[in-house]
N, C-alpha and C positions, 0 to 999 in steps of 0.2 A: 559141741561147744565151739570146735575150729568153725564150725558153717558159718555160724551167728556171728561170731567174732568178724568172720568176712562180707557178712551180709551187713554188718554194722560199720565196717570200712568202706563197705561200698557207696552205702547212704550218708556215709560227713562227706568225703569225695566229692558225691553228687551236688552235696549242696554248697560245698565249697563252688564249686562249679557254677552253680547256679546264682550263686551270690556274684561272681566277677562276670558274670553273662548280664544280669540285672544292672549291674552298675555302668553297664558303657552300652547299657541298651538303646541309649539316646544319641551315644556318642554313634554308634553302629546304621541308626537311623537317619542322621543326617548326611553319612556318610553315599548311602545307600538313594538319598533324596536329590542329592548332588547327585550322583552318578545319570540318574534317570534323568534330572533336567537338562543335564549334558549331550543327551542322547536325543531328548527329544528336539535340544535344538538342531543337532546337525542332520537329523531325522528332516525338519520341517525349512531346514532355511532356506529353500528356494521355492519353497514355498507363498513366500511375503517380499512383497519388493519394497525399497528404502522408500522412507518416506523423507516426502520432497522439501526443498530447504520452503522457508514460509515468510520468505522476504523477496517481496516480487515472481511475476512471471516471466520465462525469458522465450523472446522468439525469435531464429534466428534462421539463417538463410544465407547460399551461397553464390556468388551471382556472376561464376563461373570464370574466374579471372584465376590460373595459371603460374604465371610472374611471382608472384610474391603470396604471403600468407596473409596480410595486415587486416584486422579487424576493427570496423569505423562502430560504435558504441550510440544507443540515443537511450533518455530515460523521458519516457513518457509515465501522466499518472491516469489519462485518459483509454481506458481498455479500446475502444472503436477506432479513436486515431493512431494506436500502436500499430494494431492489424494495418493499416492505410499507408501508415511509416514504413512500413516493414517490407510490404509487396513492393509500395513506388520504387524506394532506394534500392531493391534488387536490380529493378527492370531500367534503371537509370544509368545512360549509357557514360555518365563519369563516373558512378560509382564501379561502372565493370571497368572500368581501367585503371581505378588506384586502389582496389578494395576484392579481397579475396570473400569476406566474410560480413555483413550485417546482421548486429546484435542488438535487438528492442528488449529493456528490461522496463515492465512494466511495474510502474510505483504504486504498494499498496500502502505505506503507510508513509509519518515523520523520519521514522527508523532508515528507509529505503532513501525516503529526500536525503538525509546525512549522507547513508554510506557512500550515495553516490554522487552529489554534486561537492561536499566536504573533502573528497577525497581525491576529486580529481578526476576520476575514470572515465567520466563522460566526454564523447564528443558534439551530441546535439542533445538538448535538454527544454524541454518545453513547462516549465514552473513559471512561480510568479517573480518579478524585481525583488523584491525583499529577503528571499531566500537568496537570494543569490549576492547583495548585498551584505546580506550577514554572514555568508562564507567565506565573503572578499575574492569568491570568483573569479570576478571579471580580472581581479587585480594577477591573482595567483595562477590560473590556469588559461588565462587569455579568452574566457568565456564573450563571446560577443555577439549583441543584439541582432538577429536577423531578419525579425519580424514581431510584432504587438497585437494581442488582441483589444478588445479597448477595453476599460474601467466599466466597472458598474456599481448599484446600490448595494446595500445590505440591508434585508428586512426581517422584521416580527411578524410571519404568515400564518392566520388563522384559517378554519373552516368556515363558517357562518357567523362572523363578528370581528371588528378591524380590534387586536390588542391595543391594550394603554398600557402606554410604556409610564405605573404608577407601580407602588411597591403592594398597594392594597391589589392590584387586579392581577399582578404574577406569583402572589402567593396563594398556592392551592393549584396552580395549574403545574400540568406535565407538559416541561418544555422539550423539546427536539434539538444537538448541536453536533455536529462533527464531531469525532475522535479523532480528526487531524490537528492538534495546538497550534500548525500554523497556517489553518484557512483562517482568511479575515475574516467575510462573513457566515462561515458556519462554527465558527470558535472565539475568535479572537475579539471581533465586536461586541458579541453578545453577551461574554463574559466582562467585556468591558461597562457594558450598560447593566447589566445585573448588580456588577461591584458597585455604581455609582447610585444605585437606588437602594443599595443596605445589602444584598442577598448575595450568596453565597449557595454552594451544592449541598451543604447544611440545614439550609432551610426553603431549598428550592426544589423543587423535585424534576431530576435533569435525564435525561435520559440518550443514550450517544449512539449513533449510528454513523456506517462506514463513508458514505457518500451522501451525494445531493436528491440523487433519486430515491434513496432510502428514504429519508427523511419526506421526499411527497408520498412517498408509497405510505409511510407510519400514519403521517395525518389525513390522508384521504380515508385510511383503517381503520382511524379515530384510535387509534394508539395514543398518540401526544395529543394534546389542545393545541401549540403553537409549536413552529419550525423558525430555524435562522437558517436564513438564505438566501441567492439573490432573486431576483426578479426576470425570467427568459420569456419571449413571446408567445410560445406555444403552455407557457401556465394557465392561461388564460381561456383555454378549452375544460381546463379542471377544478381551477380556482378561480374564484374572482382578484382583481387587483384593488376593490375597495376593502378589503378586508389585511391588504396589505400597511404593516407600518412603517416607515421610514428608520433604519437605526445610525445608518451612514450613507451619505450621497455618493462618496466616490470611495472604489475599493481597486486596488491595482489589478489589473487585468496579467491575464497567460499574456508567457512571453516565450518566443524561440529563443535560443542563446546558442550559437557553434563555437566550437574550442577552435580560435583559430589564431595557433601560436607560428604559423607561417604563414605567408601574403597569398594561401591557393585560392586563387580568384574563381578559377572552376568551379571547386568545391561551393564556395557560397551562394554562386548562380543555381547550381544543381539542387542544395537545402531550399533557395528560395524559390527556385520551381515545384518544387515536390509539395512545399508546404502550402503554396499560392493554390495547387492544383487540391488539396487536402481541404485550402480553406470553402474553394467551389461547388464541393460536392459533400461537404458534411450536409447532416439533415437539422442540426441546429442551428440556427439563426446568430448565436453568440459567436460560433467557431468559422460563421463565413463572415463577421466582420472582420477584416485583416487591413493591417496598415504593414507596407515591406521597409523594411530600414535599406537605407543609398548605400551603393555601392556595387553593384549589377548592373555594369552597360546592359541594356538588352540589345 
């Protein structure tokens, strides 16, 4: 009888037991889930390198100057003439005497135009009039004209057929336009002439890419039917220009701008040798026309 008696205390025990093991099984579980992912981070963390901020790229370069630490800033949104920016202003023999460090952050989006012309940071900045006007710039940061490229069109470019700029011929087609809000002609215009003929992203089928060459790339791929953008000489190997439509004649061109809240006259010879030198050896026809803004005895 004493066995049973004990074999039978042993068995409520047990399931006593089992019963508060069951109830924090989950609790016990997570505890347990934690512990391992804890483990495996510090297991793998160097394993994965940080990922890179996703506002601009930055290239920079030291141009061996001693003296001082001072870093001279430019925001280009042009990838080709950052690199060009970047080498010239090392090897430029004022930038090695007042300049420790040059810094090109190259502009991928609106986001970057803000942070960086809004805010001041920039010392050379190659954007259009308009932005820079709507930041009051020139007013605030002493932002000042070094050099212009000129104005150009803004067009409605087809493949095989010049668009009518009608509400009946742009409905149904897949348009092409910047994700930039403040390019004129690959956003601002087109959305201006769409609003003026009834249509809207609602009933338009829109489709947005990063740049200018994206968009020739999309419609030579027959991606889109029609592209907004402007008109460069070498189109003309790819597309024809009778297939081009007019949307605006004149759209403010790139413009240099140096922050030049002291009278260094050096400095500005220097930006306007580099960029003059930039404007002779690009391979487009747009970025060697240059007019220099006065002020540079030569």
């Amino acid at each position: 009888m004493k066995s049973g008696y004990k074999s039978l205390i042993h068995l409520v025990v047990f399931l006593t037991d089992f019963r508060i093991i069951t109830r924090y099984k989950w609790f016990i579980f997570a505890i347990a889930a934690l512990l391992c992912s804890a483990v495996g981070y510090l297991t793998n963390t160097d394993s994965y390198d940080d990922i890179p901020p996703q506002t601009g790229q930055l290239l920079t370069c030291e141009t061996g100057l001693t003296e001082n630490n001072d870093v001279f800033s430019a925001y280009i949104t042009d990838a080709r003439i950052a690199y060009m920016v970047s080498e010239r202003l090392c090897a430029n023999p004022t930038f090695q005497r007042q300049y420790h460090t040059i810094n090109v952050i190259i502009g991928q989006s609106d986001y970057d135009t803000f942070r960086y012309i809004n805010h001041g940071v920039i010392d050379l900045a190659l954007v259009k009039k308009n932005i820079v006007d709507a930041f009051g710039a020139d007013q605030i940061y002493g932002l000042t004209k070094v050099a212009v490229h000129p104005d150009y069109s803004a067009f409605f470019i087809s493949l095989r057929e010049k668009p009518q700029l009608t509400k009946e011929y742009i409905l149904g087609k897949k348009i092409g336009l910047l994700d930039y809000p403040s390019s004129r002609s690959g956003h601002i215009v087109p959305k201006t002439v769409l609003h003026e003929l009834g249509l809207t992203d609602s009933n338009v089928d829109i489709v947005y890419y990063s740049s200018h060459q994206e968009l020739r790339r999309a419609l030579l791929a027959g991606e889109i039917d029609i592209i907004s953008t402007y008109w460069a000489e070498e189109d003309g190997e790819k597309l024809s220009k009778n297939y081009a439509a007019p949307l605006l004649e004149s759209v403010s061109g790139m413009q240099w701008y140096l922050k030049m809240q002291t009278k260094n006259t050096d400095l500005f010879c220097a930006v306007q040798s580099v960029i003059n030198d930039i404007a002779t050896t690009h391979p487009r026809p747009y970025y060697r026309n240059i007019s220099l803004a006065e002020g540079c005895k030569k």
